[in-house]
N, C-alpha and C positions, 0 to 999 in steps of 0.2 A: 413203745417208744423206741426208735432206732438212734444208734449213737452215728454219727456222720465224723469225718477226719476229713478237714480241709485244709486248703494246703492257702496259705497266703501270698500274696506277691514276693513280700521277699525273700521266699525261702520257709519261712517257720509254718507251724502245725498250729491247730487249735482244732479240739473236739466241741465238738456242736450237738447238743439231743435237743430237739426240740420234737411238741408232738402238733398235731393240723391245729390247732387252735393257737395255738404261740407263731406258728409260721402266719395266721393268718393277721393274728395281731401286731405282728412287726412290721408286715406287707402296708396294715392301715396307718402305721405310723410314718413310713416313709411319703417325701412329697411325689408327686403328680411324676416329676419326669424320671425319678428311679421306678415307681410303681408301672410305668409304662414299659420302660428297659426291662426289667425283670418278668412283666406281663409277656412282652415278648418272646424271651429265651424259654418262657414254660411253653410257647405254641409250636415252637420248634422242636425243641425237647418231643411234646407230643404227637407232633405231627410226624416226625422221624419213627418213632415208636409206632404207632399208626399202622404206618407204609409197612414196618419189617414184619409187624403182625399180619398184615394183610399179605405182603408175598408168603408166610410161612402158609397160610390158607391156602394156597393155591396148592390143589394136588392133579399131575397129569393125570389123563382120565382117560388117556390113548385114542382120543378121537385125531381123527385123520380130516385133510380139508377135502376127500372123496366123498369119506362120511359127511361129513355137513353139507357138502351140495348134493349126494342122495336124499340125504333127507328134504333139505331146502325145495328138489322137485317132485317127489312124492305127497308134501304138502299143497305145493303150486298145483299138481296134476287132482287130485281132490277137491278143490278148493275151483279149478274149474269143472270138474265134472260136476259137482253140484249145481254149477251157473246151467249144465243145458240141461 
């Protein structure tokens, strides 16, 4: 269980633990249109996260746009020779 420090509007602190099962039952206690604001800011949150994990994936791999079109007609050239 993680303890959390949030900051409130006006100024003051409150520590929050809560663990996935309390977060989820607070969630079902709220109505329809917090559930949905909240629903949203976690697609965000995720989606942000997401994206930064997916450019850390990215590793150059030193291809070149020469290399890609050799290749591209080395396939093509193949790919008819088989045709005659």
């Amino acid at each position: 269980m993680e303890t959390m420090l949030l900051k409130k509007q006006r100024g003051r602190t409150i520590n929050l633990s809560l663990n996935r099962r309390q977060v989820v039952d607070v969630f079902r206690f709220m109505d329809e249109q917090d559930r949905e604001y909240v629903y949203n800011e976690m697609k965000k949150i995720l989606f942000f996260n997401k994206v930064k994990n997916l450019k850390k994936s990215f590793v150059g791999n030193g291809l070149t746009m020469e290399d890609i079109t050799a290749e591209v007609e080395a396939v093509r050239n193949a790919r008819y020779d088989d045709k005659i």
